[in-house]
C-alpha positions as CSV (number, residue, x, y, z in Angstrom):
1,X,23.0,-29.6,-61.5
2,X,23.0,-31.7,-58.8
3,X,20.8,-29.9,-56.2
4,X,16.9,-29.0,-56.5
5,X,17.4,-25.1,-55.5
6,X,19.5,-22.2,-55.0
7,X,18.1,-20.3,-51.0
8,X,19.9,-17.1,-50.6
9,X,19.3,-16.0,-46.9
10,X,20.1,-12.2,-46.7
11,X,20.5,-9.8,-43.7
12,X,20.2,-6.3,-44.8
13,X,21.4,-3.3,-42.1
14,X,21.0,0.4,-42.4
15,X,17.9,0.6,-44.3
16,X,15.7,3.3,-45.1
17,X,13.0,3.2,-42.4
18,X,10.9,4.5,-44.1
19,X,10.8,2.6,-47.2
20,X,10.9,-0.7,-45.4
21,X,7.8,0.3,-43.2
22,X,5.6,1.2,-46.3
23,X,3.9,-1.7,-47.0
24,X,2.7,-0.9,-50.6
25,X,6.5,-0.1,-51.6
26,X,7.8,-3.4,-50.3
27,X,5.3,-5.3,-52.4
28,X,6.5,-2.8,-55.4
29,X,10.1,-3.6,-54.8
30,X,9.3,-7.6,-53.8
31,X,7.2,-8.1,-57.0
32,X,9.8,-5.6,-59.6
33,X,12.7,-7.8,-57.8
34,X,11.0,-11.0,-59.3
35,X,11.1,-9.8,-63.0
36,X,14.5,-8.5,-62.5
37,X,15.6,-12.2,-61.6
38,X,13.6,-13.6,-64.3
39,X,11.5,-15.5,-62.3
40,X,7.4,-15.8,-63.0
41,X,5.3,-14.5,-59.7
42,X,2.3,-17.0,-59.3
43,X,1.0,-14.7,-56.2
44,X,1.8,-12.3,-53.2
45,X,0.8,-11.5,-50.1
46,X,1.9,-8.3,-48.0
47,X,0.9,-7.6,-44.1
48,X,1.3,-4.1,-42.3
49,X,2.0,-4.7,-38.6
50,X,1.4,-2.0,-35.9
51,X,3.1,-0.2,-35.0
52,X,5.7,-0.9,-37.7
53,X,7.1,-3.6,-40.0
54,X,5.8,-5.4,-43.0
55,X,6.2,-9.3,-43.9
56,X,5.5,-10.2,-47.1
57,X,6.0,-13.2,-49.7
58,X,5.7,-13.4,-53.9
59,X,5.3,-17.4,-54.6
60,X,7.2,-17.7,-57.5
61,X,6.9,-20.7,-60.2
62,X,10.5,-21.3,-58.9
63,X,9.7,-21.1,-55.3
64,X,9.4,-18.1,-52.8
65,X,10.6,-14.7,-52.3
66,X,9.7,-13.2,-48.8
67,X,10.8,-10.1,-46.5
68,X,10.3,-9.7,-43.2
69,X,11.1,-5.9,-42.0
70,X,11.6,-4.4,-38.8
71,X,12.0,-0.4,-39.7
72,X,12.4,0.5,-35.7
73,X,16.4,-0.9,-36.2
74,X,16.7,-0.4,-39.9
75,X,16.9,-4.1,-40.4
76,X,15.5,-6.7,-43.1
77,X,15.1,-10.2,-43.3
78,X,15.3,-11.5,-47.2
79,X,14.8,-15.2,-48.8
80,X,14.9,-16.0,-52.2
81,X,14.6,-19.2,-52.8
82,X,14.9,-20.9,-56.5
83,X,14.6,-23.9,-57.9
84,X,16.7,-24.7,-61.5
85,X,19.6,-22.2,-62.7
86,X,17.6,-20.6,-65.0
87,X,17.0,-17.4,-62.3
88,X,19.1,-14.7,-61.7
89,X,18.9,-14.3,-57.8
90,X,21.6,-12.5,-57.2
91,X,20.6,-9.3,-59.9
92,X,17.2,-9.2,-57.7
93,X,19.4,-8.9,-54.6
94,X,21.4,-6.4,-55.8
95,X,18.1,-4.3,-56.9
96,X,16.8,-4.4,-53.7
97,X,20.3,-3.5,-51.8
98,X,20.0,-0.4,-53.6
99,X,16.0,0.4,-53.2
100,X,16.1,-0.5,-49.6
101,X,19.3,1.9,-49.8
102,X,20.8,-1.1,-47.5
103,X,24.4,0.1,-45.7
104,X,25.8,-3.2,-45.2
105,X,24.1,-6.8,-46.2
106,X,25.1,-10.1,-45.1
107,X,24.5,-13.1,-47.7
108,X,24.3,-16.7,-46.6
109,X,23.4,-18.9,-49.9
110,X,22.6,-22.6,-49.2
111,X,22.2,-24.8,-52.0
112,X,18.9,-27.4,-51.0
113,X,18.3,-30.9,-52.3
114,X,21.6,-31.7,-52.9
115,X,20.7,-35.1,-54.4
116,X,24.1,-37.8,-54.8
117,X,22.9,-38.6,-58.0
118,X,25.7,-39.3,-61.1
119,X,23.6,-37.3,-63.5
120,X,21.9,-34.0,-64.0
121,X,19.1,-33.2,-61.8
122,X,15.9,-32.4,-64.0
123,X,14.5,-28.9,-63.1
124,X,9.9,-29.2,-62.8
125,X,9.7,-27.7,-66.6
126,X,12.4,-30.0,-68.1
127,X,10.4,-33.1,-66.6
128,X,7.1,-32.0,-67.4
129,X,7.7,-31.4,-70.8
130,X,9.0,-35.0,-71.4
């Protein structure tokens, strides 16, 4: 590999409203979304806004997953970013297409770090344990 991470940037349309304004199901879905991809959740935060919408981000061991929702047009904000190629980003985005009962979803993915170096990039586990 030679980048340090994997950022998917996601636009999702046509959402349930109402799932995407309850705060304590976004943080269900966020932190389920995590296992699915394999990745190890080190913490989360959720916030309810008022009237409406809910932000919220699971630091993973990998990097971040975070949501930012705005239920008055239907509309979500996703990241997940991940460090290594050991996580399976794209099964937790297709989990939460289907939760979040999406309609139509836009995918950006961006690969950071990209390092010009002639060997394999060392994931943080791989160096530690040498």
């Amino acid at each position: 590999m030679n980048y340090l991470g994997n950022h998917l940037l996601v636009e999702l349309y046509n959402c349930n409203s109402n799932t995407i304004n309850d705060v304590l199901k976004i943080e269900e879905l966020l932190l389920e979304a995590v296992k699915i991809s394999g990745a190890n959740a080190l913490n989360s935060t959720f916030h309810k806004f008022s009237p409406h919408g809910v932000s919220g981000v699971v630091v993973i061991s990998e990097s971040h997953f975070s949501i930012h929702t705005w239920p008055e047009y239907g509309y979500c904000a996703l990241d997940i970013f991940t460090c290594g190629n050991e996580i399976k980003s794209h099964f937790a985005l297709e989990y939460l297409k289907k939760e979040l009962e999406a309609g139509t979803i836009s995918v950006t993915e961006v690969k950071r770090g990209i390092l010009n170096f002639p060997i394999k990039l060392l994931h943080k586990p791989e160096v530690c344990e040498k």
